[in-house]
C-alpha positions in Angstrom: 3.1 -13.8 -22.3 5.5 -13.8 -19.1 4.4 -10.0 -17.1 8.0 -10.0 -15.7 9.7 -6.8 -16.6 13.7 -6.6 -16.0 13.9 -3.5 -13.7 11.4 -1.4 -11.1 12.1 1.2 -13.5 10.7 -1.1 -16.9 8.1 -2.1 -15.0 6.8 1.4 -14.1 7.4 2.6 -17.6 4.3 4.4 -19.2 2.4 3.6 -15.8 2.8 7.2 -14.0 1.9 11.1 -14.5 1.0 13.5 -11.9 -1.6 14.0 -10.0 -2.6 10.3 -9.6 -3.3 8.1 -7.3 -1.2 5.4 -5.9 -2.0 2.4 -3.7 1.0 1.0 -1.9 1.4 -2.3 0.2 3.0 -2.6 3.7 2.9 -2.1 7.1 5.6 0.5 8.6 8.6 -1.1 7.1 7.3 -4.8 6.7 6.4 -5.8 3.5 6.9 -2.7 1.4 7.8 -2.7 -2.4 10.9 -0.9 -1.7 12.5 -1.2 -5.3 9.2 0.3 -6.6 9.2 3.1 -5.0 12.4 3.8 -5.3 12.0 4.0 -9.1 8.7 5.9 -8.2 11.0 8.6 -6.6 13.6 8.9 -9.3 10.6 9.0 -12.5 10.3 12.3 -10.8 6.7 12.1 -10.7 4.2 15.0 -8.3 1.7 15.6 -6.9 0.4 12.3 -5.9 -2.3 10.8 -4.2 -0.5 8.0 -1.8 -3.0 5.2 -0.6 -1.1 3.3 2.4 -1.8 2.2 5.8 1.8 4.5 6.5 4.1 6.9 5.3 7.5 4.7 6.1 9.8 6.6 8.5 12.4 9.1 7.3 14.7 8.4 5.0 12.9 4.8 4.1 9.7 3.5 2.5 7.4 5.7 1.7 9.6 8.5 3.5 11.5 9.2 0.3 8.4 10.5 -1.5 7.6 12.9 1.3 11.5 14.1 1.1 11.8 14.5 -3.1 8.4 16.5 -2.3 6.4 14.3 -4.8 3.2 13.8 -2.4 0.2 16.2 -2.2 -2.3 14.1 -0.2 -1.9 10.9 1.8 -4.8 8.3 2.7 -3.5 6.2 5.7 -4.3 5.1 9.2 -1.2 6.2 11.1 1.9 8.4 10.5 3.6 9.1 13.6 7.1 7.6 12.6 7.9 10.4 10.1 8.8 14.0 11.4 8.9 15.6 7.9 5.7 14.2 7.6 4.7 16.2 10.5 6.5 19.5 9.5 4.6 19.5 5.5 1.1 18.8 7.1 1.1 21.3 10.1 3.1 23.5 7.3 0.0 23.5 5.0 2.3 21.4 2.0 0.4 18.3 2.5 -3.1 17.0 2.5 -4.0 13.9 4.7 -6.9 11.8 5.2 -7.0 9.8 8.4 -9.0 6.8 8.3 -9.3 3.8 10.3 -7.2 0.7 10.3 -10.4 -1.5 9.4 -11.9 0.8 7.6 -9.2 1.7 4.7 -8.6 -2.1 4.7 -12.5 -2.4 3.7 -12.7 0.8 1.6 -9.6 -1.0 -0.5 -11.0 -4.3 -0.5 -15.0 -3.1 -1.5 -12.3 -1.3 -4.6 -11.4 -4.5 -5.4 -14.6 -6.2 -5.1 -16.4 -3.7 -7.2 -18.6 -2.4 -4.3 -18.7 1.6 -4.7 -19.6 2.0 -0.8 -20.5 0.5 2.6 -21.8 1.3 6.1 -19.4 1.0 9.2 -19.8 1.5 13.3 -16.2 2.9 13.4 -15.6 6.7 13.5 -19.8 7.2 14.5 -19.6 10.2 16.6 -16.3 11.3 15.4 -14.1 13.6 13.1 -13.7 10.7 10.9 -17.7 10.4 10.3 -17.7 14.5 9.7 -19.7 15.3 6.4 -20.5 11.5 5.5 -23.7 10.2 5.4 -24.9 8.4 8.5 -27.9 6.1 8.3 -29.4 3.4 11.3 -30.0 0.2 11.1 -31.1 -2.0 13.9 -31.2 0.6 16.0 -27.5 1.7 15.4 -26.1 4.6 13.6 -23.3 3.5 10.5 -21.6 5.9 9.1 -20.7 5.2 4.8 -17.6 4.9 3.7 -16.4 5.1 -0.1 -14.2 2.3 -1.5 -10.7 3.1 -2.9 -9.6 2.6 -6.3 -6.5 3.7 -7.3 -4.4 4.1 -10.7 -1.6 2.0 -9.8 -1.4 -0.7 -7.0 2.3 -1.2 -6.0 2.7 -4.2 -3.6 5.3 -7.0 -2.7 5.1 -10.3 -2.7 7.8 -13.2 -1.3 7.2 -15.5 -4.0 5.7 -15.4 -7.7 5.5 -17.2 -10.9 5.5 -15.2 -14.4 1.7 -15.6 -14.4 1.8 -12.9 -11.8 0.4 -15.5 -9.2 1.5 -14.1 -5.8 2.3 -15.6 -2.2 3.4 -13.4 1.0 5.3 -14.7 3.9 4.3 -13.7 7.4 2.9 -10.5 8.5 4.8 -9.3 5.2 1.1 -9.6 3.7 -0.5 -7.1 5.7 -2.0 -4.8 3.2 -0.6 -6.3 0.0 -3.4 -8.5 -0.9 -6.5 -6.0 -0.7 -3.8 -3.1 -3.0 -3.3 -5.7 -5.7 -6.7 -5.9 -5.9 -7.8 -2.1 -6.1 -6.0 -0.8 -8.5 -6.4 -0.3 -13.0 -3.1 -1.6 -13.1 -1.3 -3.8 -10.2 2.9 -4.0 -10.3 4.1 -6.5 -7.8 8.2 -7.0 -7.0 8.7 -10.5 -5.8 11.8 -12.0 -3.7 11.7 -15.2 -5.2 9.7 -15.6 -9.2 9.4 -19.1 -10.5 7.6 -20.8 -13.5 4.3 -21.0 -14.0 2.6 -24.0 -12.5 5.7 -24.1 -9.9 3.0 -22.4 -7.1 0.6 -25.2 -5.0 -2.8 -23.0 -6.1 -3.7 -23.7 -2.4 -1.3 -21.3 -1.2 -1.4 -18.7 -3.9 -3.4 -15.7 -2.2 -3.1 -13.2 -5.1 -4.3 -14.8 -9.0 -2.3 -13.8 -11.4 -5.3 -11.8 -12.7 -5.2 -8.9 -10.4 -1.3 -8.4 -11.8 -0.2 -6.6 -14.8 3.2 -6.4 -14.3 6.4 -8.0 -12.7 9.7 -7.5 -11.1 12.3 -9.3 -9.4 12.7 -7.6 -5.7 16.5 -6.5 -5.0 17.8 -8.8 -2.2 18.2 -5.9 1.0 18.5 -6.1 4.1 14.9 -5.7 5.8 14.7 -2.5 8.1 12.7 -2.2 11.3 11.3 0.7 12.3 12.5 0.8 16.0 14.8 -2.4 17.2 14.0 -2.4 21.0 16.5 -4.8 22.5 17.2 -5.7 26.5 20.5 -6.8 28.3 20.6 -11.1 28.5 20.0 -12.4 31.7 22.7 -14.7 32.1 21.9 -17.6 35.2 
């Protein structure tokens, strides 16, 4: 049975409720499941739990959950492109949990993996290690971390066959591989979705068994998050 669904909106059908959390691929504006959470936004959906390395920037990504006010605590590693970000968390509206780059990478793939916990160097001797369990070994103090599971895993992938098989392009993969994988029910929007058996296995980084659900990705134009240019140098 193909997983392909015919809109975001299809595809998310039956999926959400509040107060749940969501796991969400990309990396600033690189490799985000824009169409996903666009429909995310318009289901009307509150109070979530948002699992992503960022929050997008205004107006984009991730951005427009924080603007419909549909967010109540973010997991992530860095959120400094998003002022109304800023302005609900120092306003009390919003709940964050900073981690580590490495470490929410590892806490989403141990999810995945089926391993409830594991010990880490990073954050030792920090806010981030405050009120978790440290323990030594070899003469070094670890600090334990909790995987990450979510409810739904929303990620985007370049290519896909209706197997749910998935392939990135580039540094689009980022965090999309170790979210498909950490999630009860994984939707993926793909640029390109072919047939099954169309995908060489060698290059297929996501099985199709980590994917529920399908979508084909609307064809945008890809936004960066700050275009820094320079005057040519003509000789």
């Amino acid at each position: 049975m193909t997983k392909l669904r015919p809109s975001a909106a299809e595809a998310l059908q039956g999926s959400l409720q509040d107060g749940m959390t969501l796991a969400v691929g990309g990396f600033g504006l690189s490799g985000i499941p824009a169409d996903l959470i666009e429909a995310v936004r318009d289901s009307g959906v509150k109070d979530l739990t948002v699992v992503s390395n960022n929050m997008g920037v205004d107006g984009k990504g991730l951005g427009i959950l924080i603007e419909a006010g549909q967010v109540r605590k973010v997991i992530a590693s860095y959120v400094g492109e998003n002022k109304l970000f800023a302005e609900q968390y120092l306003a009390g509206k919003l709940e964050v949990e900073f981690t580590p780059q490495g470490t929410l990478a590892e806490r989403l793939r141990a999810g995945g993996a089926g391993i409830p916990a594991f010990f880490t160097k990073t954050g030792v001797g920090t806010m981030v290690a405050e009120g978790k369990p440290l323990e030594e070994f070899d003469g070094e103090t670890y600090v334990r971390e909790r995987a990450i599971r979510a409810d739904v895993a929303l990620v985007h992938a370049h290519t896909a066959d209706t197997d749910g098989n998935l392939v990135y392009r580039y540094t689009a993969r980022n965090f999309n591989p170790v979210v498909a994988t950490a999630a009860e029910l994984t939707i993926a929007e793909a640029e390109v979705i072919v047939d099954p058996g169309q995908l060489d296995p060698n290059h297929i980084v996501t099985p199709g068994v980590y994917v529920q659900r399908l979508v084909q990705a609307t064809d945008r134009v890809k936004d960066i998050e700050q275009r820094t240019v320079r005057p040519r140098v003509l000789a």
